[in-house]
PALUMKE-129109 format. One line per 3 residues: their letters; for each residue y, x, z of N, C-alpha, C. Coordinates in Angstrom, 2 decimals. Each point is the difference from the previous one (the first is absolute). Example, Ala and Ser with C-alpha at 12.3 -4.5 7.8 and 13.67 -1.06 7.14 Angstrom:
<nufis>
as) -5.69,13.19,7.80,1.19,-0.89,0.00,1.20,0.90,0.00 ~ 1.05,-0.35,-0.72,1.19,0.82,0.06,1.09,-0.77,0.73 .
</nufis>
This chain:
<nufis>
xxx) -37.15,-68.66,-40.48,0.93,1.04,0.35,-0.71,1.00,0.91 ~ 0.38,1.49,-0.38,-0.75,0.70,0.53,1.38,0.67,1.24 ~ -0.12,0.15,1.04,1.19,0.85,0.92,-0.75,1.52,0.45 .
xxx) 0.35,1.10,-0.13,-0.63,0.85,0.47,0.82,0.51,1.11 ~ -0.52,-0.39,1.10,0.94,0.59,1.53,-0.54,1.60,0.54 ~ 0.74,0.42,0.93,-0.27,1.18,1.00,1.08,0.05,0.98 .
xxx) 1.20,0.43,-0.23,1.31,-0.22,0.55,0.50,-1.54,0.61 ~ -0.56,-0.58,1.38,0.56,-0.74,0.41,-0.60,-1.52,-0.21 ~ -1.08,0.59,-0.84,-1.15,-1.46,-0.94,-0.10,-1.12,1.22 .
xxx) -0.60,-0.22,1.59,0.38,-1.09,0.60,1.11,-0.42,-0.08 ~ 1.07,0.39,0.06,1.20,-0.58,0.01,0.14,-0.97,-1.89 ~ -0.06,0.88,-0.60,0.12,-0.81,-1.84,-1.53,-0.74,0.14 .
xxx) -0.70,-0.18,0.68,-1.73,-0.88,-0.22,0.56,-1.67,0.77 ~ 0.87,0.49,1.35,0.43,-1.02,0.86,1.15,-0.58,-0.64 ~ 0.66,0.74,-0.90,1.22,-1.24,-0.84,-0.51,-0.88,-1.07 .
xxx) -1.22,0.78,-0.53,-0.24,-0.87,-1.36,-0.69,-0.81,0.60 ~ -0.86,0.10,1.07,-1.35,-1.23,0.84,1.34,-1.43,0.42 ~ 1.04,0.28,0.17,1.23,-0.88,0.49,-0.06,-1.10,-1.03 .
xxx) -0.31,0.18,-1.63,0.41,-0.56,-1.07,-1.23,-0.66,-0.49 ~ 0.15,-1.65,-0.45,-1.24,-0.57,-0.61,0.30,0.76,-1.78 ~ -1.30,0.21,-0.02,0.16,0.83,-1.74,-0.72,-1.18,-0.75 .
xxx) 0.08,0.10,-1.19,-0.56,-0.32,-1.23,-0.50,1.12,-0.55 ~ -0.16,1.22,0.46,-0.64,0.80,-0.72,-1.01,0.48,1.01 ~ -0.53,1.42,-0.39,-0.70,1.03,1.16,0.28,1.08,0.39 .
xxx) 0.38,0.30,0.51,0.10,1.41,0.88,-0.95,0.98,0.53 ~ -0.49,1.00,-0.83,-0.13,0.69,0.20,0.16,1.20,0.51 ~ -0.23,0.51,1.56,0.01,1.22,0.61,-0.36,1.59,-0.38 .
xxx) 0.40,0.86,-0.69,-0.79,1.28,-0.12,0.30,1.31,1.22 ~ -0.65,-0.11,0.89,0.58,1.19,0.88,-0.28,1.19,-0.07 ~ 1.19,0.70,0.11,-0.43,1.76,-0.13,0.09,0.31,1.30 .
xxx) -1.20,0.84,0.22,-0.26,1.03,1.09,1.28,1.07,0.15 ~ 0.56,0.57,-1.06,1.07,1.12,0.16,0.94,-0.50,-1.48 ~ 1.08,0.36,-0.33,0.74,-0.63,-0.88,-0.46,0.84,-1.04 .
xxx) -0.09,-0.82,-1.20,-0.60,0.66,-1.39,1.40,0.00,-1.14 ~ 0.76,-0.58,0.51,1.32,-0.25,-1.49,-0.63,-1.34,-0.40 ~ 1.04,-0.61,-1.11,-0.58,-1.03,-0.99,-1.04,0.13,-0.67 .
xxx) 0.03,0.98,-0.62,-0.95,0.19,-1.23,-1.67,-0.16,1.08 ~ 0.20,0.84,1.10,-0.85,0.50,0.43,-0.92,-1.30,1.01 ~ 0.85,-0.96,-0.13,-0.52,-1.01,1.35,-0.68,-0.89,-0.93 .
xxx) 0.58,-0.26,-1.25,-0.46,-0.99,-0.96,-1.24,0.86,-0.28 ~ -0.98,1.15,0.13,-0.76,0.14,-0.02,-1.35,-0.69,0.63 ~ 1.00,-0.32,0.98,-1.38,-0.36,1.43,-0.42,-1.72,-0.29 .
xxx) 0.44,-0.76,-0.50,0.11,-1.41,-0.41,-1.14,0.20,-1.02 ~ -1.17,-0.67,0.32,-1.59,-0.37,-0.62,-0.12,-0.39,-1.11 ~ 0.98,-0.95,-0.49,-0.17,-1.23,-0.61,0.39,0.70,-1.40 .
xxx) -0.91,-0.60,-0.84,0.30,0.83,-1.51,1.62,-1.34,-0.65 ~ 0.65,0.72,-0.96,0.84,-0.86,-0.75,-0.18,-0.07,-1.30 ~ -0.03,-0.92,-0.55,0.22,-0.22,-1.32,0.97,0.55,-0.89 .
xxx) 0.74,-0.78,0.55,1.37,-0.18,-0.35,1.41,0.99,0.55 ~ 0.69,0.49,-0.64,1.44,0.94,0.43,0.36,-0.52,1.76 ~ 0.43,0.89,0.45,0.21,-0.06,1.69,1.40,0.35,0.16 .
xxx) 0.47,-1.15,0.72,1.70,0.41,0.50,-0.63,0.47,1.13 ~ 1.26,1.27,0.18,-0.15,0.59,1.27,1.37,0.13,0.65 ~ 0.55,-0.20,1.07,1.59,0.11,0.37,-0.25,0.75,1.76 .
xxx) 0.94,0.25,-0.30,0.04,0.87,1.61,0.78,-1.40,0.88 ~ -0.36,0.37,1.19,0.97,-1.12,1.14,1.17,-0.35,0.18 ~ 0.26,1.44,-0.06,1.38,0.14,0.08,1.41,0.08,-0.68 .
xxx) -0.52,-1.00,-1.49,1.07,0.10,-0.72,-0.42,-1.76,-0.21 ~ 1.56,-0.23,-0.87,-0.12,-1.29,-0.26,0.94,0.27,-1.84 ~ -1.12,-0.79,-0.82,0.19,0.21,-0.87,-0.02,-1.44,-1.09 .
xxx) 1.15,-0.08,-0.22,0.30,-1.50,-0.79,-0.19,0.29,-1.22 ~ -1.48,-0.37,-1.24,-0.28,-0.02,-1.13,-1.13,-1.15,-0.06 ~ 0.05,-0.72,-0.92,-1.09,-0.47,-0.32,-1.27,0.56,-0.63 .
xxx) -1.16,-0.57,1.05,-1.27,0.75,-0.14,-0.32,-0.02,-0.96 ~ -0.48,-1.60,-0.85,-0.52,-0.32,-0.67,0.52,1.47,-1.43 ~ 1.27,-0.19,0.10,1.04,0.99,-1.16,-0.74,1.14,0.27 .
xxx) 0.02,0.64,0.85,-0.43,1.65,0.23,-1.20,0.26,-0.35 ~ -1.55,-1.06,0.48,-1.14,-0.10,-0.55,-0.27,0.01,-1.62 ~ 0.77,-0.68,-0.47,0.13,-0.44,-1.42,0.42,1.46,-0.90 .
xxx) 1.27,0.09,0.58,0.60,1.59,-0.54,-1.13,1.31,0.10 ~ -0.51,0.15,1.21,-0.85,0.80,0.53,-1.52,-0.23,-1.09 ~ -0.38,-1.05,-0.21,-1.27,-0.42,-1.27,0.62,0.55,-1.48 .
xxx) 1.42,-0.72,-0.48,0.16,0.15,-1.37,0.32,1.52,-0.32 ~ 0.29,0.64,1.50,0.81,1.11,-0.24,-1.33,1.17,-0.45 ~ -1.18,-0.81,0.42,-1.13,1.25,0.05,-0.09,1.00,0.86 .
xxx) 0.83,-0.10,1.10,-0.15,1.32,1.23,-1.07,-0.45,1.07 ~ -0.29,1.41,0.13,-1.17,-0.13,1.18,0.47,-0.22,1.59 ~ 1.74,0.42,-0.04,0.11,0.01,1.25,1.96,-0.88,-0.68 .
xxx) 0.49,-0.30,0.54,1.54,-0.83,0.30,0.46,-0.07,1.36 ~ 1.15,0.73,-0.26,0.88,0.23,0.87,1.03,-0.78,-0.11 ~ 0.30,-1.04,1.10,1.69,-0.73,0.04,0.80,1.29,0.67 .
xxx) 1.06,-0.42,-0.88,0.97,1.28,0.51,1.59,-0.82,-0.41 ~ 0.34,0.53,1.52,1.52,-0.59,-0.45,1.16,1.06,-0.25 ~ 0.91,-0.33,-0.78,1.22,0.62,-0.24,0.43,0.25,1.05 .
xxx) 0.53,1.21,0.67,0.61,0.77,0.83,1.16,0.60,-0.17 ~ 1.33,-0.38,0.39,1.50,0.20,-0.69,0.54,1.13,1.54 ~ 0.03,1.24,-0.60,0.65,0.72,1.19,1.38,0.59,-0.37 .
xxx) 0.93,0.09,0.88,1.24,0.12,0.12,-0.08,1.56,0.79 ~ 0.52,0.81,-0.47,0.52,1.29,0.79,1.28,-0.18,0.69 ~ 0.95,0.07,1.19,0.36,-0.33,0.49,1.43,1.39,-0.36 .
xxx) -0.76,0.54,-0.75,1.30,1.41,-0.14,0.43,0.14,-1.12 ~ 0.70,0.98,-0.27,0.48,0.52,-1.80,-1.33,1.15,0.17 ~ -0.42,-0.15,-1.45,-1.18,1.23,0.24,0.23,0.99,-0.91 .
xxx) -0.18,1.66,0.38,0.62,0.69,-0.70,-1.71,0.24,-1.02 ~ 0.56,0.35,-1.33,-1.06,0.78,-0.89,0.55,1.00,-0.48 ~ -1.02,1.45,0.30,0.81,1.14,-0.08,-1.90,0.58,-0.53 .
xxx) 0.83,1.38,-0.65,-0.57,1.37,-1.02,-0.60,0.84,0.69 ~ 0.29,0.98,-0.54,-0.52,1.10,1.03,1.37,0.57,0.06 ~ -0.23,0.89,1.29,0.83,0.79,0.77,1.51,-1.27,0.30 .
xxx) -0.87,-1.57,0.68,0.74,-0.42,-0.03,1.37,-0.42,-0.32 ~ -0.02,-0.28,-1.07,0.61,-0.49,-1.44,0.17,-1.44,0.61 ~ 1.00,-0.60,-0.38,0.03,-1.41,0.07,-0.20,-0.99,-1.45 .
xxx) -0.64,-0.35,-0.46,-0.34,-0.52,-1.27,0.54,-1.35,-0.44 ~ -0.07,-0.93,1.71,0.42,-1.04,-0.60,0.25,-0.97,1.71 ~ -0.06,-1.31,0.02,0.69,-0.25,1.12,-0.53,-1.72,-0.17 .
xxx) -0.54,-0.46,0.82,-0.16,-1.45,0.01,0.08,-0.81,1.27 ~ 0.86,-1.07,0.26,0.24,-0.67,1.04,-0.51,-0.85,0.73 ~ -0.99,0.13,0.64,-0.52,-1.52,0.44,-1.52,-0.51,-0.93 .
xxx) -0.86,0.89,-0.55,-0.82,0.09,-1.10,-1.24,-1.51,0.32 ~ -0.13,-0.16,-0.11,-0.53,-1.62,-0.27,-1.70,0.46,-0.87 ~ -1.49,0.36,0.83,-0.92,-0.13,-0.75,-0.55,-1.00,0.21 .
xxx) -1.03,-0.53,-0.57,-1.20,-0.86,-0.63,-1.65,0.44,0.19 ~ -0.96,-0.42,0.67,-1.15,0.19,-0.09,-0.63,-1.27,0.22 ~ -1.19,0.23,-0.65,-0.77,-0.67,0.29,-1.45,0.48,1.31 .
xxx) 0.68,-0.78,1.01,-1.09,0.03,1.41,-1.05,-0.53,-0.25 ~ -1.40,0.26,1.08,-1.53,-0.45,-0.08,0.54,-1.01,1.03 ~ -0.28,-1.15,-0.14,0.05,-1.22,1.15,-1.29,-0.39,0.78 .
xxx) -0.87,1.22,0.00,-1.68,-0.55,0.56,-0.14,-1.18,-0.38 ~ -0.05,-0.57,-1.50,-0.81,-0.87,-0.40,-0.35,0.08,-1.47 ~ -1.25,0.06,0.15,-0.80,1.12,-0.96,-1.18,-1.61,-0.53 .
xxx) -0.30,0.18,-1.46,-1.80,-0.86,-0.27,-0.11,1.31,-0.77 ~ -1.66,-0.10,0.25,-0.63,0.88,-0.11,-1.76,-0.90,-0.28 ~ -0.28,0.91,-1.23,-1.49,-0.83,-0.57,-0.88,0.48,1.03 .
xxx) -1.27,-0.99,-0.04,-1.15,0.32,1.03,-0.15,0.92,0.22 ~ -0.82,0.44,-1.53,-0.85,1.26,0.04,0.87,1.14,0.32 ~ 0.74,0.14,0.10,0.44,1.42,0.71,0.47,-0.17,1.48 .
xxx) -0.39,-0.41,0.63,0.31,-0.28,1.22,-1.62,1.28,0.25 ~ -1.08,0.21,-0.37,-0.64,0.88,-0.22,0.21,1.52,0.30 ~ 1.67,-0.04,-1.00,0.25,1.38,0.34,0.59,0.50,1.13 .
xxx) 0.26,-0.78,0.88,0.51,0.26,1.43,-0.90,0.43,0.38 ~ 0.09,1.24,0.94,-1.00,0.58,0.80,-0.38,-0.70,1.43 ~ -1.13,0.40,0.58,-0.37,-0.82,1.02,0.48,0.75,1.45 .
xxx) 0.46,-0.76,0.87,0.25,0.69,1.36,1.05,0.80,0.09 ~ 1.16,-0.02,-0.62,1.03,1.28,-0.26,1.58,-0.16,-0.53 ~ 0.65,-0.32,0.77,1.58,-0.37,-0.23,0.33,0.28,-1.74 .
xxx) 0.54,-0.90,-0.80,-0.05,-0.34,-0.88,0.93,-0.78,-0.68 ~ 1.06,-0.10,-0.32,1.60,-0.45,-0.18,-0.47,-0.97,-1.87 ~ 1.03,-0.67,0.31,-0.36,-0.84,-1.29,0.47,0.88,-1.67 .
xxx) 0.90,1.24,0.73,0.86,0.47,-0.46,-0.91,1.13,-0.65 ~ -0.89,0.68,1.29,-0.99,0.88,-0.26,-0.88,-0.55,-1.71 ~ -0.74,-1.63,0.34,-0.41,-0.64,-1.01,0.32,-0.26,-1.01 .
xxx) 1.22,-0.13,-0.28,1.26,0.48,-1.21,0.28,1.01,-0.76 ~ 0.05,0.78,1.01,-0.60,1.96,-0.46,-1.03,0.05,-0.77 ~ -1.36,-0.11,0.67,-1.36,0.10,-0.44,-0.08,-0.86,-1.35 .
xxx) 0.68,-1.28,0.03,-0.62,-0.76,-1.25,1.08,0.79,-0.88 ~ 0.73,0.18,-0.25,1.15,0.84,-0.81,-0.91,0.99,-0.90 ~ 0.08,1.07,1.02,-0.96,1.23,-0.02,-1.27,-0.59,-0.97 .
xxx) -0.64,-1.05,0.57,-1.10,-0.58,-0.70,0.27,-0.44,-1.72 ~ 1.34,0.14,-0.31,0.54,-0.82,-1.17,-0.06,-1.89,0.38 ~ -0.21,0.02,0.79,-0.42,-1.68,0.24,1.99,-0.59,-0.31 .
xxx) 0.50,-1.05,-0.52,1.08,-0.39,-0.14,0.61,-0.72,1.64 ~ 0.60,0.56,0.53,1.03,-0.30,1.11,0.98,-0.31,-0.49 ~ 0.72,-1.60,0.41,1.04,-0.70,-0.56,0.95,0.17,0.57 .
xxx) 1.37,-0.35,0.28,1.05,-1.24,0.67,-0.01,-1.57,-0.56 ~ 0.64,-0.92,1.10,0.27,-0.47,-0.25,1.63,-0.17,0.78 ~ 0.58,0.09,-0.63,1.74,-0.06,0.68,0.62,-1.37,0.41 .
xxx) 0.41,0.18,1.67,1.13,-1.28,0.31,1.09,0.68,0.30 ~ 0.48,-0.72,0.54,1.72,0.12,0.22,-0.20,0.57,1.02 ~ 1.42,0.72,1.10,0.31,0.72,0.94,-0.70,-1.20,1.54 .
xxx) 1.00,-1.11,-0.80,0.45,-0.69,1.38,-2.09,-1.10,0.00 ~ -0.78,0.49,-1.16,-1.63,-1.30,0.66,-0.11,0.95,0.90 ~ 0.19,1.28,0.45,-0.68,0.58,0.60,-0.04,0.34,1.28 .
xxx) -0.79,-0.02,1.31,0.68,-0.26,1.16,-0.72,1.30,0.79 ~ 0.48,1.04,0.79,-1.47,0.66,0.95,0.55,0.01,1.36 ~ -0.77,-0.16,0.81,0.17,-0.33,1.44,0.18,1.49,0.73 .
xxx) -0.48,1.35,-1.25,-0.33,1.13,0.94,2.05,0.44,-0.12 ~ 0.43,-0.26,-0.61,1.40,0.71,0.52,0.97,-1.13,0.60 ~ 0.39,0.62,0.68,1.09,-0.64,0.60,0.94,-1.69,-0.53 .
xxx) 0.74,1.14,-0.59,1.07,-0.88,-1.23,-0.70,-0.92,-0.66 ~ -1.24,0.20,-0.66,-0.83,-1.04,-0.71,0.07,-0.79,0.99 ~ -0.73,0.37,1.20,-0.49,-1.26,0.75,1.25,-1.07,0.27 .
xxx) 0.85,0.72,0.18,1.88,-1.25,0.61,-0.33,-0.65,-1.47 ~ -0.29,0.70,-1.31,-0.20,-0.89,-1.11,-0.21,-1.42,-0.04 ~ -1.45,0.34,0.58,-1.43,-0.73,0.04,0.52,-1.20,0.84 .
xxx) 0.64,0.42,0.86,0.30,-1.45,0.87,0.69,-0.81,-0.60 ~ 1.35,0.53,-0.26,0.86,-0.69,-0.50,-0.72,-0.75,-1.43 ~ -0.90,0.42,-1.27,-0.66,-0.32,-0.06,-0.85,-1.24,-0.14 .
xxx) -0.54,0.05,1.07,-1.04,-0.87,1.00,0.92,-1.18,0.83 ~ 1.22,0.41,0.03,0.72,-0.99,1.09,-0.73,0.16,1.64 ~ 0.00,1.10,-0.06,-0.77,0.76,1.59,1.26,0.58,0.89 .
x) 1.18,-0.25,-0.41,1.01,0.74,0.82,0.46,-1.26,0.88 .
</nufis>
């Protein structure tokens, strides 16, 4: 396991040193913050094999083994987990013409997306195309391979595998959850 710290790294170096592993832990430290795309640059070690990459701060219930597998048969260079996102408008919403025309009228409109859950595999060799030394979003890398014609996937879960610690409301989620309340 590779961790790439900057933001607060003694503090996340001193929780995982707490825990006997069966695996290894690996440290990558950035001097100034690079993004995802951009930190997985700095890590030496060549890969063989497709690379999960997940951000910290989400918690995301899929099986790996499934996403690796999908991510190989699917033939993409890069896979994106992405979960279903169900939003509720909280109003009646007007749809209107020009010279404000009222056209039509819907109550309470109910959309659907599919969100990026920062957890991405992605084949070796393009870990290459990340530039060196220079803030760099996984998203940016998504762009570029696109642009490149390279095949960028999904793979889709549900609303509720998906957990992120950066908003609020998720987080009361996350506990409850977790059984953390």
């Amino acid at each position: 396991y590779y961790l790439t710290v900057n933001y607060k790294k003694a503090m996340i170096k001193s929780y995982f040193a707490d825990f006997c592993h069966e695996y290894v832990i690996n440290y990558v430290e950035e001097d100034k913050p690079l993004g995802t795309a951009g930190s997985i640059k700095l890590i030496r070690d060549k890969f063989e094999d497709p690379v999960i990459i997940t951000n910290c701060d989400t918690l995301v219930d899929v099986d790996y083994k499934k996403v690796m597998e999908y991510h190989i048969s699917s033939e993409n260079a890069l896979t994106i987990v992405a979960a279903l996102k169900n939003v509720i408008v909280p109003y009646g919403v007007i749809h209107s013409g020009s010279g404000g025309v009222i056209q039509s009228m819907e109550e309470k409109p109910k959309k659907s997306y599919f969100i990026n859950t920062g957890l991405y595999v992605l084949n070796p060799e393009l870990i290459q195309k990340i530039p060196d030394d220079c803030i760099f979003h996984m998203t940016n890398l998504a762009d570029l391979l696109m642009k490149e014609n390279y095949q960028v996937g999904m793979y889709p879960i549900s609303e509720d595998a998906f957990l992120d610690m950066g908003e609020f409301e998720e987080m009361s989620r996350m506990e409850k959850k977790l059984n953390l309340e």
